[in-house]
N, C-alpha and C positions, 0 to 999 in steps of 0.2 A: 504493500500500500504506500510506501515512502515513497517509492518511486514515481509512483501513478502523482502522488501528490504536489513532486519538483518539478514533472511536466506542466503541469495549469499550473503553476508558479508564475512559470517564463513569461515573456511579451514579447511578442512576434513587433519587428523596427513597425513603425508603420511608413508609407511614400514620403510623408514630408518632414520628419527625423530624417529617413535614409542618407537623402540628397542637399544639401543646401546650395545654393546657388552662392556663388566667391566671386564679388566684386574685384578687379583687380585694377589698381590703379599707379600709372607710371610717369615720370615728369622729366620734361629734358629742361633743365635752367642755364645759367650763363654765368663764368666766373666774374669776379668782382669787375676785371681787367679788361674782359669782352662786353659789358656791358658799359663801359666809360668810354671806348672806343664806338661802342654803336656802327660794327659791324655787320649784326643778322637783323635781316629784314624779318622779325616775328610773324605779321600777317601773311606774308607769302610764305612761312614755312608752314604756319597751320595749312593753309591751303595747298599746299604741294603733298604733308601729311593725308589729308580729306581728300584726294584725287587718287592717293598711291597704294595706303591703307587696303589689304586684300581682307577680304572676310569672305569665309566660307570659296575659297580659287577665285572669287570675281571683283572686280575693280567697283568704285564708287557702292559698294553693295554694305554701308557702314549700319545703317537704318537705327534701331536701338539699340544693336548691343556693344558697337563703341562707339565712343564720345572726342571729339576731340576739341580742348576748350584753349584759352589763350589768357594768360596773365599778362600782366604788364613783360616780365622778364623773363615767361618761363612757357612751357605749353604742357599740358596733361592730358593725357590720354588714358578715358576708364572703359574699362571692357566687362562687359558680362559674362561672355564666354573665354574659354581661353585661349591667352595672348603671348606672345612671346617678346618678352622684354629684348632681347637680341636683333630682332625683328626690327624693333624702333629703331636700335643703334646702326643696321644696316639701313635703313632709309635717310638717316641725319646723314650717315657718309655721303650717301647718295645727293643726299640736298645741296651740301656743303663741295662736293666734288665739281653738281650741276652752278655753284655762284661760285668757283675759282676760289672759296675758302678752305677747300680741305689741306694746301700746303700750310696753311698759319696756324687751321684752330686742328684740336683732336677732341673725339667724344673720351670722356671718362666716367668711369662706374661712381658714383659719388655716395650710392648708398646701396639697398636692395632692390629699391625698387625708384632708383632716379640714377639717371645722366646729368654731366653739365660738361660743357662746351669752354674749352679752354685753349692758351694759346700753347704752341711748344716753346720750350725750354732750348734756345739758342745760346748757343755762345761763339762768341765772335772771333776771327783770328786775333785781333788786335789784342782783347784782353788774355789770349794766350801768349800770345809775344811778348807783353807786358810783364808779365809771370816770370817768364825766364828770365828775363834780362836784370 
């Protein structure tokens, strides 16, 4: 009878336990140095974003389940479905290759779930030269 009795115990998950739906939310922003400079044109990247954006193999196909919105210095992208953070970072290349910035700026991992756009780290002969001598 113990047994009979740990059966009807249990609780079968029920569909909306099972699954929850995971908002996922990703942000590319700009370091201190690329925003003083006013380099990236923010509203043609959303829109180049909004144009490029595959959802489900098809172009412009964004509808509800992503978002792409536009801060002053940063743009975020929230998906319903799943997204691949990677994805974004391949598209910014893309962006930045398409306006002649991708020799200056580099996408960097800034957090888990953000980018920021920075310049590279140059250095110059002259300050080598200097060194040595």
């Amino acid at each position: 009878m113990t047994a009979t009795t740990k059966q009807v115990q249990r609780k079968k998950p029920t569909k909306s336990s099972a699954k929850k739906k995971q908002q996922l939310r990703f942000t590319i922003g700009c370091a201190a140095k690329v925003i003083d400079e006013d380099i990236v044109d923010f509203p043609s990247f959303e829109k180049y974003l909004k144009e490029r954006i595959k959802v489900h193999n098809k172009l412009n196909n964004l509808g509800r389940d992503v978002r792409v919105e536009q801060d002053k210095n940063s743009i975020t992208v929230t998906s319903n479905i799943p997204f691949s953070k990677r994805y974004l970072k391949y598209l910014t290349k893309k962006f930045l290759k398409r306006n002649k910035l991708r020799d200056f700026l580099r996408v960097v991992a800034k957090s888990k779930d953000a980018y920021e756009l920075r310049f590279y780290n140059f250095e110059t002969e002259e300050t080598d030269n200097e060194e040595e001598d």
